[in-house]
TILO-300307 format. One record per residue: residue number from 0; residue in three letters; z, x, y negated of N, C-alpha, C, O, CB in turn. Coordinates in pm, whole numbers. Each point is the difference from the previous one (the first is absolute). Glycine has a CB too. Example, Ala and Ser with C-alpha at 12.3 -4.5 7.8 and 13.67 -1.06 7.14 Angstrom:
BEGIN
{torkol 0,'ALA',{780,1319,569},{0,-89,-119},{0,90,-120},{66,104,2},{59,-293,115}}
{torkol 1,'SER',{-197,154,-222},{6,82,-119},{73,-77,-109},{17,51,-111},{-232,67,174}}
***
This chain:
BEGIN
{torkol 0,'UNK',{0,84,117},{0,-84,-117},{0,89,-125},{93,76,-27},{29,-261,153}}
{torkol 1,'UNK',{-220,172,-191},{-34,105,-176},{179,-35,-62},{81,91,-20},{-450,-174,-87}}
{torkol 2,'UNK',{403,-80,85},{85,-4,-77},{131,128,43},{35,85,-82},{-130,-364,37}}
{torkol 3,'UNK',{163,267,213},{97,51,43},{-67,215,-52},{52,103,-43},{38,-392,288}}
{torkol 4,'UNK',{-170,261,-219},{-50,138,-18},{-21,60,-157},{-30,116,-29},{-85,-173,260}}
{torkol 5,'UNK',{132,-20,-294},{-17,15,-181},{178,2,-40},{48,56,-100},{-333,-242,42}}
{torkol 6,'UNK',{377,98,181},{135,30,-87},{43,148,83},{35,102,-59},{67,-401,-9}}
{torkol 7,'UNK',{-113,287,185},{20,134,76},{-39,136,-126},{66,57,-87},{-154,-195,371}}
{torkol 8,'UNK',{-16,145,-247},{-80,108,-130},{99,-29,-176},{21,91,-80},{-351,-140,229}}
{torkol 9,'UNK',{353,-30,-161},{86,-30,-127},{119,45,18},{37,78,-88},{-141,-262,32}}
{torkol 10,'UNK',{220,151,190},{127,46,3},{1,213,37},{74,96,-21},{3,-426,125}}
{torkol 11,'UNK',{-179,308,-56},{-12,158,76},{-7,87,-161},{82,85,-35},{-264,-144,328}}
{torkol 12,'UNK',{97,27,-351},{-25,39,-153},{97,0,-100},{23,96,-73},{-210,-176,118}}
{torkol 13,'UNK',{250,-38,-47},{91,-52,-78},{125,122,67},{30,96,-70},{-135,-406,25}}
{torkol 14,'UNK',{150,298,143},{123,87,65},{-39,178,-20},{93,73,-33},{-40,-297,248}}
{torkol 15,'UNK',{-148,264,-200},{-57,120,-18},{16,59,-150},{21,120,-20},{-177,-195,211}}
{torkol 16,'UNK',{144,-19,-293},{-29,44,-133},{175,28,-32},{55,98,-51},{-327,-257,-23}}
{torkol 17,'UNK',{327,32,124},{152,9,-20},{73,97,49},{103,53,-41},{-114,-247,36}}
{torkol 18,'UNK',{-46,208,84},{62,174,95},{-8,67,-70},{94,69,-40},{-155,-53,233}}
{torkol 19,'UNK',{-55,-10,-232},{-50,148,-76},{51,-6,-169},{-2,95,-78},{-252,-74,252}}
{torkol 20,'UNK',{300,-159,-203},{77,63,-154},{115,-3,0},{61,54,-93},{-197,-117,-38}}
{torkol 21,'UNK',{224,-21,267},{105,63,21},{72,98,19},{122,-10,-12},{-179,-108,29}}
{torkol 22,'UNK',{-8,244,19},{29,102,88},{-5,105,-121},{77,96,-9},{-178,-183,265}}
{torkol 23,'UNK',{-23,48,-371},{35,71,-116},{136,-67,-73},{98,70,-23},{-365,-3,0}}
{torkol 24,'UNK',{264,-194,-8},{118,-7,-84},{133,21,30},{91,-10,-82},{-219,-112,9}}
{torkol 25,'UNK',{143,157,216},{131,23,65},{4,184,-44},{100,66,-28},{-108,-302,273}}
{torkol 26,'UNK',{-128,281,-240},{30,147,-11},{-26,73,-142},{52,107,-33},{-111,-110,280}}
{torkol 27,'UNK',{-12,-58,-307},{-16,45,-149},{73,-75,-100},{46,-111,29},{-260,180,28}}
{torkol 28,'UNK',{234,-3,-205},{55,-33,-93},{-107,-59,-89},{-110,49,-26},{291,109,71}}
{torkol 29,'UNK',{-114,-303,-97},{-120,-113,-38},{44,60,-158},{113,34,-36},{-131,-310,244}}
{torkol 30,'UNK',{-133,277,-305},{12,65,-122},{-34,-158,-60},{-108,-58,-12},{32,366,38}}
{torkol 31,'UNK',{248,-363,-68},{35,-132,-47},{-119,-25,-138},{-58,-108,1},{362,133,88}}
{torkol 32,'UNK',{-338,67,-198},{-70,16,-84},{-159,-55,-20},{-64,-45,-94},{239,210,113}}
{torkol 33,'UNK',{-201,-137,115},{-122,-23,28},{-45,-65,82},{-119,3,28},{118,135,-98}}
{torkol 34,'UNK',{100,-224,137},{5,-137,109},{-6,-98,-43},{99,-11,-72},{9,82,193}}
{torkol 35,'UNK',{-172,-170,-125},{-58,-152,-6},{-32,-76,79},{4,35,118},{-61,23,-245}}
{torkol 36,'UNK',{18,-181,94},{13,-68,126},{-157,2,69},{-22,-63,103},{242,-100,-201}}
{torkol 37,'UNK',{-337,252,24},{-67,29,147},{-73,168,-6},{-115,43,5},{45,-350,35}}
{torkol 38,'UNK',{215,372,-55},{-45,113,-1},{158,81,64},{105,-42,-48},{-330,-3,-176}}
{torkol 39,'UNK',{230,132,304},{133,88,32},{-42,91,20},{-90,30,78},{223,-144,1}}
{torkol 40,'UNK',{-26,219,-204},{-60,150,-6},{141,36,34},{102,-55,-41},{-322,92,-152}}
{torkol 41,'UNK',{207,94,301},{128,103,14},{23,116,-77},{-94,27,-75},{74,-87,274}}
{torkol 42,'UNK',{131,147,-204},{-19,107,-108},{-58,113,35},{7,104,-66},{164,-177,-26}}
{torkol 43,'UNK',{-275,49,273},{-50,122,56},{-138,-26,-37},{-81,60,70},{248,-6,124}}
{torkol 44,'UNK',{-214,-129,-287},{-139,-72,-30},{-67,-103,146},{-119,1,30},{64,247,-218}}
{torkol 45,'UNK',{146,-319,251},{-63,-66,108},{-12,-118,-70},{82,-26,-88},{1,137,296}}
{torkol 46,'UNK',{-187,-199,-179},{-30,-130,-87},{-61,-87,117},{-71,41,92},{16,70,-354}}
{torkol 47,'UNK',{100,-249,236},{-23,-107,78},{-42,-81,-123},{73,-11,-99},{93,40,317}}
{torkol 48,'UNK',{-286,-85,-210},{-92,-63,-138},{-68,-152,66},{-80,23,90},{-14,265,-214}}
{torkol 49,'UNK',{109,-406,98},{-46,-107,45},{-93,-21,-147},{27,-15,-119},{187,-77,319}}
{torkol 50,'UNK',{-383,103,-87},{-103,-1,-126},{-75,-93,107},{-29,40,113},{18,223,-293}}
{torkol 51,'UNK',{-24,-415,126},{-13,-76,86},{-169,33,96},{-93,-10,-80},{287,-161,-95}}
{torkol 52,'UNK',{-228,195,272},{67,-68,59},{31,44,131},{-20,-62,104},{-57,-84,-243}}
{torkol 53,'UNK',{147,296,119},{73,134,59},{110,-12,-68},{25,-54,-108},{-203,215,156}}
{torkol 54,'UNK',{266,-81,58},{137,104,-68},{-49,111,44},{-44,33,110},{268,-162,-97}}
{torkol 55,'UNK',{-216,168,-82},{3,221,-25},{139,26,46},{110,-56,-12},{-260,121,-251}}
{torkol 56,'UNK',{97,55,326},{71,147,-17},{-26,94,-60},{-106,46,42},{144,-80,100}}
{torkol 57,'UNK',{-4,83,-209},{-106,110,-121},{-118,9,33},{-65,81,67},{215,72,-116}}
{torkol 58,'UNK',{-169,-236,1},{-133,-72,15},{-123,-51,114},{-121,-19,-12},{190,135,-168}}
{torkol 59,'UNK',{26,-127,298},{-96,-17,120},{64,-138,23},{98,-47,-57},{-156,307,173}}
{torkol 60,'UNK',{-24,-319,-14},{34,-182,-17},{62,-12,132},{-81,3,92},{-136,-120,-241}}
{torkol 61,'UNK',{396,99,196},{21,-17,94},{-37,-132,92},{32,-17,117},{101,177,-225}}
{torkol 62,'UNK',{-224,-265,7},{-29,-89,116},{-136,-2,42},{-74,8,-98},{246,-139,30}}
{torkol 63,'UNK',{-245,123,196},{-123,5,54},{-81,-75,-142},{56,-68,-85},{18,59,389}}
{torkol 64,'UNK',{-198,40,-299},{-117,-113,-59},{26,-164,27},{1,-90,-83},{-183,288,136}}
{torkol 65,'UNK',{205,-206,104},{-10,-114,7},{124,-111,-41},{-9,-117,-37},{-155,226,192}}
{torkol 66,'UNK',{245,-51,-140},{115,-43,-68},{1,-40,-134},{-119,27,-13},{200,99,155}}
{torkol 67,'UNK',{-50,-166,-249},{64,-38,-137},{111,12,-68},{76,-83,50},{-186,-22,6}}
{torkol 68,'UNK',{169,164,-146},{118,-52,-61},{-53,-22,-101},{-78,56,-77},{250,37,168}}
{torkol 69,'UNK',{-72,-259,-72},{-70,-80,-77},{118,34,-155},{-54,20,-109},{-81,-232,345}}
{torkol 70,'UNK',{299,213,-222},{67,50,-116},{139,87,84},{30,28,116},{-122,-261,-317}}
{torkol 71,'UNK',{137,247,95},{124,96,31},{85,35,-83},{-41,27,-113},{-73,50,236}}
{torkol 72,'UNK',{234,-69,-99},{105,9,-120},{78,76,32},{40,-18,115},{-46,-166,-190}}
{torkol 73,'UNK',{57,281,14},{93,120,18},{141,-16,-74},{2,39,-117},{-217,109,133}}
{torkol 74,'UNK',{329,-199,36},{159,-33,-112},{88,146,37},{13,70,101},{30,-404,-70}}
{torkol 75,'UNK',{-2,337,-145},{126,127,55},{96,-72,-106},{0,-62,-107},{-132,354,179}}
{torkol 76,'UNK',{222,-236,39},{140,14,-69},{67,145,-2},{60,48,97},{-25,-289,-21}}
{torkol 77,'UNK',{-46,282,-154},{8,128,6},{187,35,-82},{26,105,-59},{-371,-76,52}}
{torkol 78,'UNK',{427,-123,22},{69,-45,-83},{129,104,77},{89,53,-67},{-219,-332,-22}}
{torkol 79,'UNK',{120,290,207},{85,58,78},{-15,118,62},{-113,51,-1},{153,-237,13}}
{torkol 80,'UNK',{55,245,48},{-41,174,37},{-80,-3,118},{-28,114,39},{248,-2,-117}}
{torkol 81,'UNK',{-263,-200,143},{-87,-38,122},{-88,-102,-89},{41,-101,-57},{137,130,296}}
{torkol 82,'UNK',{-319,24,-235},{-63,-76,-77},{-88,-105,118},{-45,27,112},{45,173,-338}}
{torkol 83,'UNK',{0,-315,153},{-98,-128,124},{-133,-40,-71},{-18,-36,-117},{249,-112,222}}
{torkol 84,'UNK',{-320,163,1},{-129,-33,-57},{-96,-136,102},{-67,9,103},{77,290,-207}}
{torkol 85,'UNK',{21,-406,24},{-59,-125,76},{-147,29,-23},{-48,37,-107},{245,-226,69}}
{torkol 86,'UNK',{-272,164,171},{-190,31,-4},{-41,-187,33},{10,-44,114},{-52,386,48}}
{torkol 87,'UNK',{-1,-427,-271},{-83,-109,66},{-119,54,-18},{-56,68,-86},{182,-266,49}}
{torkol 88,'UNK',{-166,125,201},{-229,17,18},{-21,-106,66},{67,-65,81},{-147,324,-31}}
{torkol 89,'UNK',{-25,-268,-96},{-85,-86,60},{-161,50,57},{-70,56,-84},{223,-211,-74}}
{torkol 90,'UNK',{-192,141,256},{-94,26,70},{-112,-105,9},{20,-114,-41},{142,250,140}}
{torkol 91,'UNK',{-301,-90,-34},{-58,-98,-8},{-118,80,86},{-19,121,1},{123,-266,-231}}
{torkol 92,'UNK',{-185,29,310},{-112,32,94},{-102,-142,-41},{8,-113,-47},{155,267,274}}
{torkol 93,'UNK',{-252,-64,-177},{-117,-167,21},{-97,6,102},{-83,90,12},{67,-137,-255}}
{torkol 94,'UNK',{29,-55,318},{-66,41,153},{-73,-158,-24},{54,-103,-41},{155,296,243}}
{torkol 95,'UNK',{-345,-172,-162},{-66,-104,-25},{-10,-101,-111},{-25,-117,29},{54,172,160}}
{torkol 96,'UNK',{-10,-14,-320},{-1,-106,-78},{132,-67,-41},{6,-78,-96},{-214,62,197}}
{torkol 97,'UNK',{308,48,-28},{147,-25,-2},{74,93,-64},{-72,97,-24},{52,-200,211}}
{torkol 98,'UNK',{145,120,-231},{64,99,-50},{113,-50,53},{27,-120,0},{-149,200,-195}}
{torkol 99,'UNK',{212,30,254},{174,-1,20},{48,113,-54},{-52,108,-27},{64,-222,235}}
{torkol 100,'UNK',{68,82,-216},{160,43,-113},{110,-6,68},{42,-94,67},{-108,-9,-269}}
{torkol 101,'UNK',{138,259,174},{117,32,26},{105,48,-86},{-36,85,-81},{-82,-66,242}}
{torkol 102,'UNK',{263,-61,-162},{91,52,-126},{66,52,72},{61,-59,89},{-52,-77,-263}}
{torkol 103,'UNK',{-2,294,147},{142,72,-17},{54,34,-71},{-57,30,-105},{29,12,211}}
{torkol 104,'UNK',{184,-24,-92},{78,19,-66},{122,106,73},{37,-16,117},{-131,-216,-233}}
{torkol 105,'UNK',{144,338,28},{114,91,55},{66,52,-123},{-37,8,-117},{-82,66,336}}
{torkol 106,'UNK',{217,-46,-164},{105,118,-114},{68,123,32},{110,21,51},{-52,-207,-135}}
{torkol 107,'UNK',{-123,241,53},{28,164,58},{81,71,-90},{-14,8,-122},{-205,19,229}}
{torkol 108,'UNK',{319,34,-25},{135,80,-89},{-77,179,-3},{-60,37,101},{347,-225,30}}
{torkol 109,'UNK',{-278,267,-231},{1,91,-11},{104,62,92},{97,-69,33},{-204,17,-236}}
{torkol 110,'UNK',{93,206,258},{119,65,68},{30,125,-137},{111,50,-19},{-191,-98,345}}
{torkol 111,'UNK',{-22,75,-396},{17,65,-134},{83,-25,-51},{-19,-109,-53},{-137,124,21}}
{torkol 112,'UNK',{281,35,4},{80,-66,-97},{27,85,-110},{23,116,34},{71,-248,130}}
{torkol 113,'UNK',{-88,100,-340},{-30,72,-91},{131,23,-61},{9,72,-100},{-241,-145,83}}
***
């Protein structure tokens, strides 16, 4: 079935991207200055950039072609000595004329502490 096979390909994507900016924000120091809600820069110059209708990694697009992000929002609270950084996305495929959509959402604690 295209549909089961368009969310499959959506969660596999969707979980992959989250891995991969988790694993930085747990290990790098987020440069609060220059973080917005669709842009996260660290103070080692690593950048995560939602330019629709990719997210970057300095400048390479962690999601396939076929995939979409469709938006994305980057929150910090940077308020505390463990800083938290909420990631909403949304994804998107189109298999035959159809389009499906997926939302994630996470909050990843820094292990950096400043």
């Amino acid at each position: 079935n295209d549909r089961l096979r368009a969310q499959q390909e959506l969660s596999q994507n969707g979980r992959s991207i989250l891995e991969n900016m988790a694993k930085t924000v747990r290990e790098k120091s987020l440069d609060t200055a220059l973080t917005d809600e669709d842009t996260l820069t660290f103070l080692d110059g690593t950048v995560f950039q939602y330019t629709s209708p990719n997210i970057l990694k300095n400048g390479s697009s962690m999601n396939p072609s076929s995939t979409r992000v469709s938006s994305v929002i980057f929150s910090q609270d940077a308020t505390s000595a463990q800083p938290l950084i909420l990631i909403l996305m949304r994804l998107e495929k189109t298999y035959r004329g159809k389009t499906e959509s997926m939302d994630f959402q996470t909050t990843i604690s820094s292990r950096v502490y400043e």
